[in-house]
C-alpha positions in Angstrom: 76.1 84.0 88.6 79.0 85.8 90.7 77.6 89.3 92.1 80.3 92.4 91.9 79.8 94.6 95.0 80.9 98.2 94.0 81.9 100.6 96.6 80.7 104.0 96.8 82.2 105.9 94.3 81.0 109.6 93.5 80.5 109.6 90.0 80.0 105.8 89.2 77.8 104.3 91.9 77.5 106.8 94.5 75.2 104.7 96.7 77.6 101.8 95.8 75.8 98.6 93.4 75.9 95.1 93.1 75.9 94.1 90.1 75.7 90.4 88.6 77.3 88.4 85.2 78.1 85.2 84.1 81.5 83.6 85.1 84.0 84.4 82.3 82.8 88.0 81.8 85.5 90.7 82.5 84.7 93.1 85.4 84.6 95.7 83.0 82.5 94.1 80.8 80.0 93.2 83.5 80.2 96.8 84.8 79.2 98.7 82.1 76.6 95.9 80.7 75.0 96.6 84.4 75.1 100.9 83.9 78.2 101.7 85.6 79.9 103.5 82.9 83.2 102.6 84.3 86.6 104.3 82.0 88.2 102.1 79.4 89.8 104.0 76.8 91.4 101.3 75.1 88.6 99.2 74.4 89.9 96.8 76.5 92.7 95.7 75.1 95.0 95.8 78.1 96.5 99.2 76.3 95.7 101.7 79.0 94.7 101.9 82.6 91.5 103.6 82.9 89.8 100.9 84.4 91.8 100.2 87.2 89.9 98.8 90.3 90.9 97.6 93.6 89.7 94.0 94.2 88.7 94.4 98.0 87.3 90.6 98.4 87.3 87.8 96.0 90.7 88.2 94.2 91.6 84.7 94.1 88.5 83.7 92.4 89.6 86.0 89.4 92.0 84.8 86.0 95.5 84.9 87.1 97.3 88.2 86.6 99.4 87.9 83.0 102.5 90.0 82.7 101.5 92.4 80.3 98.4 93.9 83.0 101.2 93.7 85.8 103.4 96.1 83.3 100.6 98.2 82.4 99.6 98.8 86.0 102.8 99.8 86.9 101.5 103.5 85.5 98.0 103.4 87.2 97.0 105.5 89.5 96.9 104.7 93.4 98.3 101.4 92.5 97.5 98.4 95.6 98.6 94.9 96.0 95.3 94.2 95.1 94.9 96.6 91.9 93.9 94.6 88.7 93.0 96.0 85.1 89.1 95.3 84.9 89.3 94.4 81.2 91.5 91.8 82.4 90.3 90.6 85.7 87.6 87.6 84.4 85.3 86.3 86.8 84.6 82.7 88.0 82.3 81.4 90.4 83.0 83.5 93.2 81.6 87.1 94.4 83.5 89.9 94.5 83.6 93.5 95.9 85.8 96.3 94.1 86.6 99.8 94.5 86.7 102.3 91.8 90.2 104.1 92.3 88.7 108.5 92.7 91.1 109.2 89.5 93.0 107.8 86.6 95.5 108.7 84.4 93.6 110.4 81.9 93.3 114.2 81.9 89.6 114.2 80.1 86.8 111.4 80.0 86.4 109.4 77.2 82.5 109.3 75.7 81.9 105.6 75.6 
């Protein structure tokens, strides 16, 4: 199983976490099945982008970006060449390390 290295983040992992799933779970998926109540406001239906991450290593063992995540993250926050919606970025057989972008879009949490 591929092992997602998160980054420190303050609210989400603040000692950072690895966290393991089976290839073809989402990141998101995987995060919050592993604790790390990570945003997503749209249920993960590539309709928001309040799970933004930053793929730091591993991005080309991920799914292929489809057009409609490239449009959506067009309005995320601290957008990078490496950003990816995590609802949307499936794993394979290759480990990867992400960052939780500090802020999103929304203006409140969501109570997932």
């Amino acid at each position: 199983m591929p092992t997602i290295k998160i980054l420190p983040h303050p609210e989400y992992a603040p000692e950072g976490k690895n966290v393991t799933a089976p290839a073809g779970t989402s990141i998101c998926e995987a995060l919050l099945d592993n604790g790390v109540n990570i945003e997503h406001a749209c249920d993960m239906v590539c309709a928001c982008t309040t799970c933004h991450v930053i793929v730091r290593e591993g991005m080309q063992s991920l799914n292929e970006i489809e057009e409609g995540e490239e449009d959506m993250l067009d309005r995320a926050w601290g957008l990078e060449p490496d950003s990816r919606l995590s609802c949307q970025a499936i794993l394979a057989q290759q480990d990867v390390t992400i960052e939780i972008p500090k802020y999103s879009i929304n203006h409140a949490k969501e109570n997932h």
